[in-house]
C-alpha positions as CSV (number, residue, x, y, z in Angstrom):
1,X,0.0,0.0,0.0
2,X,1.8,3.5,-0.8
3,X,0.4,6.1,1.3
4,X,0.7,10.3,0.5
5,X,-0.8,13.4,0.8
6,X,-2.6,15.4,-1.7
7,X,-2.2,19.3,-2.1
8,X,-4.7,20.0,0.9
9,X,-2.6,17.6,3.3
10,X,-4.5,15.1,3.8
11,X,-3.8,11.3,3.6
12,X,-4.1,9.6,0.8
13,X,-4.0,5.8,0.4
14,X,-3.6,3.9,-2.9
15,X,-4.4,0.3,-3.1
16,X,-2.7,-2.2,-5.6
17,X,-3.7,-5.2,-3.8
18,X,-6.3,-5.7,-6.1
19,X,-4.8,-6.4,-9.4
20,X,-2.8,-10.0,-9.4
21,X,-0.2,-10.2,-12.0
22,X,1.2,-13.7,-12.6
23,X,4.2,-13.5,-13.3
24,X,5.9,-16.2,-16.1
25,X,9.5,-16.9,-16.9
26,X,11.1,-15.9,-20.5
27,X,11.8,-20.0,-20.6
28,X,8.1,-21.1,-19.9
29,X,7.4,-18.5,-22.5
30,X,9.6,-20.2,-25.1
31,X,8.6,-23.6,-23.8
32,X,4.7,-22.9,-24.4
33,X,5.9,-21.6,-27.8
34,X,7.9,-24.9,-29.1
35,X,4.7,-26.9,-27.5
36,X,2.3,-24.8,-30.0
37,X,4.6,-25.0,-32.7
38,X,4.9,-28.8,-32.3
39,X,1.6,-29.5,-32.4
40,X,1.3,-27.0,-35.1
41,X,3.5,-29.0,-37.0
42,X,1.5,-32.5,-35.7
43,X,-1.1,-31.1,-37.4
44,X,0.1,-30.5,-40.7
45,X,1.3,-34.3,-40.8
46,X,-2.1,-35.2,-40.3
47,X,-3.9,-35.3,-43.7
48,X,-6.2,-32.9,-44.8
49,X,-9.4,-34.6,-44.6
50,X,-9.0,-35.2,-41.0
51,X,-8.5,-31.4,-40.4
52,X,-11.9,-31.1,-40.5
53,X,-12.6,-33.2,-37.2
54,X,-10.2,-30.9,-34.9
55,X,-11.8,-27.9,-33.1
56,X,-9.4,-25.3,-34.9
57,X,-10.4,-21.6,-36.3
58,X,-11.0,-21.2,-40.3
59,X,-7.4,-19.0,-40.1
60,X,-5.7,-22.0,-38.3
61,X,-7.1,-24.0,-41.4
62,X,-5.8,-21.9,-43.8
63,X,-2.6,-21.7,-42.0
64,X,-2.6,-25.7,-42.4
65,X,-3.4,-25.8,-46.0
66,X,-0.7,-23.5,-46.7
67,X,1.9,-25.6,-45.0
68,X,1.3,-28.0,-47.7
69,X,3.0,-25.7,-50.2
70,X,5.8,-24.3,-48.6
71,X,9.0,-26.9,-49.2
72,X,12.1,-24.7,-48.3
73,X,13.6,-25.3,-44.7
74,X,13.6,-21.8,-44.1
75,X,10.4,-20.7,-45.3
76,X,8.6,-23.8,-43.5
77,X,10.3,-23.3,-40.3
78,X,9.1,-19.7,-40.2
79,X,5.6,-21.3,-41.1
80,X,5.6,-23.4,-38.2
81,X,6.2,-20.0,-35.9
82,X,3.3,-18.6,-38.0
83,X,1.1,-21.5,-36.7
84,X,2.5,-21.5,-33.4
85,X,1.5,-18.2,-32.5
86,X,-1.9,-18.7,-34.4
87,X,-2.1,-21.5,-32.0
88,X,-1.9,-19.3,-28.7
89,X,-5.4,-18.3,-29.5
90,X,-7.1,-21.9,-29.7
91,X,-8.7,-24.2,-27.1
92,X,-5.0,-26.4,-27.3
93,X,-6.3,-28.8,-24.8
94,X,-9.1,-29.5,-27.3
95,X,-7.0,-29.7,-30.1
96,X,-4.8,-31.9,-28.2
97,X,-7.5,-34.5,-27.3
98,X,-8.6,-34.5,-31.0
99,X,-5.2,-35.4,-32.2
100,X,-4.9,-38.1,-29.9
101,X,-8.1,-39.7,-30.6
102,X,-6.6,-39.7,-34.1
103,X,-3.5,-41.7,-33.2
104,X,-3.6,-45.0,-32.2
105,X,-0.9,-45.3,-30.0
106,X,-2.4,-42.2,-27.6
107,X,-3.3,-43.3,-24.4
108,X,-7.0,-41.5,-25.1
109,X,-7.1,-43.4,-27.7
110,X,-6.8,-46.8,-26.2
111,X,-9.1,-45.6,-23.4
112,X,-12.1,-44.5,-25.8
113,X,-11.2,-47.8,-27.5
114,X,-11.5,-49.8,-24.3
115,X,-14.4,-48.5,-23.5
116,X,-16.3,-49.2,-26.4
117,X,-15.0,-53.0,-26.4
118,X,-17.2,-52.9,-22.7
119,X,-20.0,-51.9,-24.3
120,X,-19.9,-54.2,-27.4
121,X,-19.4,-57.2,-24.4
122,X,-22.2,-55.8,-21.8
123,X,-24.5,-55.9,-25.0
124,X,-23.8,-59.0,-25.9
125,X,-23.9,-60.2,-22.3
126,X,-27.0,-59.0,-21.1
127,X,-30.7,-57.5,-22.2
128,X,-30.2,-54.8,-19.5
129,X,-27.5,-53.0,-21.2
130,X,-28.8,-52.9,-24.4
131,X,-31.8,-50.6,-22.6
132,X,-29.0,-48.9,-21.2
133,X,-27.4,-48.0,-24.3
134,X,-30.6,-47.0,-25.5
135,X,-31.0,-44.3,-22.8
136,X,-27.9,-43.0,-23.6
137,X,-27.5,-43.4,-27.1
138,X,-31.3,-42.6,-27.9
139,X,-31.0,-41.8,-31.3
140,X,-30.3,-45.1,-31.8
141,X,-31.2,-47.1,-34.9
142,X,-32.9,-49.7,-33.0
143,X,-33.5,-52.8,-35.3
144,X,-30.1,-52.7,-36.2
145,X,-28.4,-52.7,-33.0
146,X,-30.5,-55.9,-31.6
147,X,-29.7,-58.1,-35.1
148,X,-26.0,-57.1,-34.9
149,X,-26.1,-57.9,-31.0
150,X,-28.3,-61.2,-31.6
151,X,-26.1,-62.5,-33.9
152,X,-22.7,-61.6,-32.2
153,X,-24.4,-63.4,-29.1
154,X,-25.2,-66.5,-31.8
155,X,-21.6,-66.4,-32.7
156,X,-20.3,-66.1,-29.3
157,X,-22.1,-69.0,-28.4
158,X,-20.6,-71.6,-31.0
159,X,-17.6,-74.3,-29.7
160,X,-15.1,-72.7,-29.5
161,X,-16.6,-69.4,-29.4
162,X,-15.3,-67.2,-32.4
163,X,-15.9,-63.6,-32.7
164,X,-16.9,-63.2,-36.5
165,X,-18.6,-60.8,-39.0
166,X,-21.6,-59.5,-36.8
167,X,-18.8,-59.1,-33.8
168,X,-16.8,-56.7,-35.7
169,X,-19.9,-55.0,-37.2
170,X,-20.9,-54.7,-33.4
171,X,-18.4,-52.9,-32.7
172,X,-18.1,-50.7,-35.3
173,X,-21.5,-49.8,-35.3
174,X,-21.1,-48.6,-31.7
175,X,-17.6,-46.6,-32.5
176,X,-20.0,-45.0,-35.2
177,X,-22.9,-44.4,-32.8
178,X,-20.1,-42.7,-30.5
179,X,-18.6,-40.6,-32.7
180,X,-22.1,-39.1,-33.8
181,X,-23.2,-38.0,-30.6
């Protein structure tokens, strides 16, 4: 608190408790900044079509496309800072998720993955969980969830049991049903 007088002499009291300033090192700076540009340059390596799936801004997605033109070291590596600092002003937490849903060996993506492998075994297991995947997944297309689950649960139930066609059509129906809602 700085304390003074004005021209009349009396006290005066000034208050910059209120305002909080964090306070960030030049190396956490640059740190940040190699992170964005990183997954700046993660990003072009995806192909194009997938662009479309990530939570990024139309001038992020020119930025992209544009990589895809620029060859020289030089030139791209400037790029790359381009997208870096175009990246400072998207949701990078989002971004990061999407990209690793998209690649395989992500540890998101083996837990989504996992997951959806429970449901496509509940279902197949037990009546109750296909109502439960119902109430979740309402929009649903009905008829076609009980004949792929009927038939898994037909070809579950051979000697040996043998995961076949409707198995795998079981679970990519529900990886579908996922990804729409």
């Amino acid at each position: 608190m700085l304390t003074g007088t004005d021209l009349n002499g009396a006290s005066m009291a000034h208050e910059d408790d209120d305002i909080e300033y964090e306070l960030v090192s030049k190396t956490e700076m640059k740190r940040e900044m190699h992170r964005f540009q990183s997954l700046g340059e993660t990003l072009c390596d995806l192909p194009p079509a997938k662009w479309s799936s990530l939570p990024i801004s139309d001038v992020l997605m020119a930025a992209l496309e544009e990589s895809r033109r620029i060859k020289k070291h030089e030139a791209r590596r400037r790029h790359f800072q381009y997208i870096g600092k175009l990246m400072r002003a998207e949701d990078i937490d989002a971004v990061q998720e999407a990209v690793d849903m998209l690649d395989p060996s992500s540890e998101a993506f083996g837990r989504k993955t996992g997951q959806l492998e429970q449901w496509r075994t509940k279902l197949i297991q037990s009546d109750d969980a296909l109502n439960e995947f119902l109430d979740i997944y309402y929009d649903t297309d009905r008829q076609q969830l009980r004949n792929l689950v009927r038939n898994a649960r037909k070809e579950m139930q051979s000697e040996p049991p043998k995961p076949g066609n409707a198995y795998k059509k079981l679970f990519q129906l529900i990886k579908e049903i996922d990804a729409n809602s």
